[in-house]
N, C-alpha and C positions, 0 to 999 in steps of 0.2 A: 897443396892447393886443390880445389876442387874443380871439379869442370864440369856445368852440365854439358850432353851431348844430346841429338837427338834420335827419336826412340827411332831403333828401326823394325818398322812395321811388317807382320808375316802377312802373308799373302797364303791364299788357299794352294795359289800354283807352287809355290814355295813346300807346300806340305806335302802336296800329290805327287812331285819328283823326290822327295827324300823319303816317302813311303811307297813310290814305284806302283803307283797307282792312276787312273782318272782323277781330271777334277772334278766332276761330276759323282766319283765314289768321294768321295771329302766331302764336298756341298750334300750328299746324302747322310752320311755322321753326323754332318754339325747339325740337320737339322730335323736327325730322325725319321728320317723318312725311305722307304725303300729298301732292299733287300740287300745287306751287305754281308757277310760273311765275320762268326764271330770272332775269329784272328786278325782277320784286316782291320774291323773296328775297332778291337782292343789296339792294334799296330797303330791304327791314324790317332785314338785320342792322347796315347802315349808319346808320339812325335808332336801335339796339337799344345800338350805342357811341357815339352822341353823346350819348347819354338815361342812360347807366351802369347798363341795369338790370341786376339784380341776380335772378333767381326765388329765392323763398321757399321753402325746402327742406324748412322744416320744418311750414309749411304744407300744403305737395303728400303730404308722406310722411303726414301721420294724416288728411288726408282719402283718405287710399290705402286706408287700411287694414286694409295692409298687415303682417303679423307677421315678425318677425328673429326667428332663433332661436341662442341663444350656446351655444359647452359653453366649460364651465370645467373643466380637469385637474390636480389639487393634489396635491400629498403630501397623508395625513391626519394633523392635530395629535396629536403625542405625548402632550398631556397639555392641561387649560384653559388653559395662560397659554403654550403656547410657539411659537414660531416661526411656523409656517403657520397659526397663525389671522390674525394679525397682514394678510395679503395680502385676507383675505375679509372687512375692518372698510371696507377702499378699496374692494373689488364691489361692497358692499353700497352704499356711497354713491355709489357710480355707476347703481346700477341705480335707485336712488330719483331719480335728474336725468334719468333717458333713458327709463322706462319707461313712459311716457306716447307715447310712439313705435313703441310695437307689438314691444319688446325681452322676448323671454324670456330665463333666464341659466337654465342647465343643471349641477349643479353632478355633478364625477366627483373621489372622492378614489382612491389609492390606499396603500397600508404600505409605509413609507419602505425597508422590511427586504425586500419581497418586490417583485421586478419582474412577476412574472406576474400581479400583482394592475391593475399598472400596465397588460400588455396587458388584460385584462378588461375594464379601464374603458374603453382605449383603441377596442377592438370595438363598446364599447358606441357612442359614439361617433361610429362609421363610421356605426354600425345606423342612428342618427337622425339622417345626414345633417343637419349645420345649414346655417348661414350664414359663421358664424365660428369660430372657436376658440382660448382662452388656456391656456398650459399652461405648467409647467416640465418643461423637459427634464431631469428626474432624474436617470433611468437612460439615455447616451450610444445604445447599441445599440439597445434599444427604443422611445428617440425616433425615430432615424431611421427607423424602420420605419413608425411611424405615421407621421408627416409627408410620407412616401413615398405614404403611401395616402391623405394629404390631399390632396396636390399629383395624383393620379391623379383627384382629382375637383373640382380647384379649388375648394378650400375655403381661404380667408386662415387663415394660424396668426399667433396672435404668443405669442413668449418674453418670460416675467419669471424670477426669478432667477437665471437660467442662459443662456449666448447658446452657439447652435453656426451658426458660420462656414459661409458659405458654402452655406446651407441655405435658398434661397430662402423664407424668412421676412419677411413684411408688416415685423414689427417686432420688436426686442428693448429690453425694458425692464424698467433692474437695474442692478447695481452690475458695473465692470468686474473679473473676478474675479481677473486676472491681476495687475493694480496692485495689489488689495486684498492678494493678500498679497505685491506688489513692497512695501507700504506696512507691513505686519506685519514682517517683515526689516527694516526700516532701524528700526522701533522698539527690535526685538530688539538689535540691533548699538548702538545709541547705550547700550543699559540695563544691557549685561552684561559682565562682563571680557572683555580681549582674548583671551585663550587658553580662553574657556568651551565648553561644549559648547551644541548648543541644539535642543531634542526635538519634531519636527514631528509634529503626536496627530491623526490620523482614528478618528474613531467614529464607522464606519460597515462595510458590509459589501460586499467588490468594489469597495475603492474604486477601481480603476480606470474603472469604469461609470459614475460620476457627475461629471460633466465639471464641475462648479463648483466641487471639490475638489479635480481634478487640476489645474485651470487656477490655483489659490489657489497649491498645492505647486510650480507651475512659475514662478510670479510670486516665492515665496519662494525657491529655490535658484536663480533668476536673481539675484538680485540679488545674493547671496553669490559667485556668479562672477566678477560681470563689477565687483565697488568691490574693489580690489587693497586699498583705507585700512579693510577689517573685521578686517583682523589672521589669524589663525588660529584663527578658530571651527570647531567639529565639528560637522556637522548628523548626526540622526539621524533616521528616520523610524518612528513606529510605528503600525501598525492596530489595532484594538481595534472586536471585529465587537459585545459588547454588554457596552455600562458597568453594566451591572447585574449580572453573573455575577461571582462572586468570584472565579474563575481569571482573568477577563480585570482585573480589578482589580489583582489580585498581578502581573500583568506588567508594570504600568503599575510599583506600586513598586519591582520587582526592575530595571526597568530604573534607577530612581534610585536604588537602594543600589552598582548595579553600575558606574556612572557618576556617581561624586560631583560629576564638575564640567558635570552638567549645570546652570546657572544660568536657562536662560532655555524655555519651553515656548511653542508657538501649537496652539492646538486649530483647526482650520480650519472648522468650523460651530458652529452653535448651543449642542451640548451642551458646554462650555467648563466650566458647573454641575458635571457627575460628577469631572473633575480637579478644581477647587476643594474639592468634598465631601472628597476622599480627601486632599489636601496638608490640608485641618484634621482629620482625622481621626489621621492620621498623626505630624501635629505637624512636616510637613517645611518649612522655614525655608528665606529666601536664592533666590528662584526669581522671576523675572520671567514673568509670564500674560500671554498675550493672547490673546483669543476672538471671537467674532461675535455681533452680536444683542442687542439690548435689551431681554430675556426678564425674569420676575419672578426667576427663581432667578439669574441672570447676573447683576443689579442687587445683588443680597442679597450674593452674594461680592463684589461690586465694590468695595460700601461697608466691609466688611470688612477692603480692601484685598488680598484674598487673589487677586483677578484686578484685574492692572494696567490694563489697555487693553482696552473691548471696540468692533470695528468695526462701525458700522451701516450701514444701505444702504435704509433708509425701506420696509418692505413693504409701509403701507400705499399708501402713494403708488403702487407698484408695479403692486399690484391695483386701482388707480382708475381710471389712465393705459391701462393694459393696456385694460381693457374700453370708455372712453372711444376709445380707436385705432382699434379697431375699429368704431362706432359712427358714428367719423367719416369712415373709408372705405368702408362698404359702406350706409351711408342717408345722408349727409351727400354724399358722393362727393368728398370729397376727399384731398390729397395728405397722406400724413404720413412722416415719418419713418424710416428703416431700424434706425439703430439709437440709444436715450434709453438716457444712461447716467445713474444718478442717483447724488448726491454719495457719497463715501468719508467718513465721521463718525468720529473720534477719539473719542468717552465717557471718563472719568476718573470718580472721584468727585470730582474737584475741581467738572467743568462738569455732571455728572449733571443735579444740581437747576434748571438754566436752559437745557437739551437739551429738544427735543420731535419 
């Protein structure tokens, strides 16, 4: 039978009577400091592993008294229930478990429509020098530039929704954006005739500059490349800078009048909603959806059936992990990760109601 027991924890005093020593020469070993003599040092860190201690990190750090200071850099929510609040439901319960450790969280949003608001925030930022930093890399260009002026002052960043390669980043944490829509194409292709067309929709503005959408678009037309068994599907691509303007609307449907056999659509972000709105408005029939995000309005067409599949990538968990990474390499002082991918989620309305 097994038994756990518990651990019994070494204590410095514990070290410094079986190496016949001060605690004060022990507390100068563990932490490098001070003039010890090279027998006695070799003596205490040889009793320091036979004894398995362990120092109390979390002990040292609030009797420090030390203050961390976070910035957080988000898109701002387009509206109550959509997308990027969803990341700041996991900050917040991370800063209720770690704040008692001297952790401030900074928060910077910027408009998902304007990058210059993105730099603003980003200076702001610099101005107050933190400790750490969480951000999505929204806008491709204007990330690097910040991150350039992180790394000029060794400040740890870590990525959530979005990863750029090769950008000496602490951590990324998020859904892998390239699979996600390597995973969006092979749902397309099982759901629509062999000879249909199938309409790849950003709603967004430049979408070249926002790397989690090109990475999506590149994951989808890979996949249509390189499986010879999809037949002869047409992809098509279209931008659509704002789903609210009735010109950008009417392109949406002139491109389905002008292309009847488009059968199958992937909206590549969250607003998946504004298609759904206009195919019931429209009355347009025979069209396979797939969208991102487990948003209130996303759900509402879901169950409607009017969007078939929508992909999720957990933001809260996102935004918990993120801040938690942090917390545990810059007061903890330990190793984590380079990069946490979190799961790819199919949604249906079949599995809605037992998804969380």
């Amino acid at each position: 039978m097994n038994i756990i027991k518990a651990i019994n924890r070494t204590r410095i005093k514990d070290i410094a009577q079986k190496a016949n020593v001060s605690i004060g020469t022990v507390d100068r070993v563990i932490h490098n400091r001070g003039e010890v003599s090279n027998a006695t040092r070799d003596r205490i860190l040889r009793i320091i592993d036979e004894m398995e201690y362990q120092p109390n990190l979390m002990a040292s750090t609030l009797a420090s008294k030390k203050t961390f200071s976070f910035a957080l850099l988000l898109p701002e929510p387009i509206s109550p229930e959509s997308y990027w609040n969803k990341p700041m439901v996991g900050v917040r319960r991370a800063f209720q478990e770690i704040q008692q450790y001297g952790i401030n969280i900074n928060i910077h949003l910027f408009k998902q429509s304007d990058a210059n608001t993105f730099n603003t925030e980003a200076g702001k930022i610099i101005e107050s020098n933190p400790e750490g930093v969480v951000l999505a890399p929204f806008f491709s260009r204007e990330s690097m530039e910040f991150i350039s002026e992180l790394k000029k002052r060794a400040i740890p960043y870590v990525f959530i929704d979005s990863n750029i390669k090769d950008s000496d980043k602490l951590s990324y944490i998020g859904q892998n954006s390239f699979q996600s829509g390597t995973l969006a194409a092979k749902l397309l292709d099982f759901s629509v005739p062999e000879n249909s067309s199938i309409l790849v929709l950003h709603f967004a503005k430049e979408r070249d500059n926002m790397n989690h959408l090109v990475q999506r678009e590149k994951g989808f037309y890979e996949y249509f490349n390189t499986n010879l068994t999809s037949g002869k599907k047409k992809l098509i691509t279209l931008e659509i800078s704002d789903p609210n303007d009735i010109a950008c609307q009417n392109q949406i449907t002139d491109q389905l009048k002008s292309n009847p056999e488009v059968k199958g659509i992937f909206v590549t972000n969250s607003q998946v909603y504004y298609l759904a709105r206009l195919i019931e408005e429209t009355n347009i029939s025979g069209i396979r959806v797939i969208g991102h995000d487990l948003i209130n309005e996303n759900i509402n067409f879901l169950k409607k059936g009017i969007v078939d599949f929508l992909i999720c990538q957990r933001p809260e968990e996102q935004g918990y992990k993120a801040i938690i990474t942090l917390f545990e390499h810059l007061v903890l002082k330990k190793e984590v990760n380079n990069e946490n991918y979190t799961s790819i989620d199919i949604i249906t309305k079949e599995n809605l109601d037992y998804y969380k």
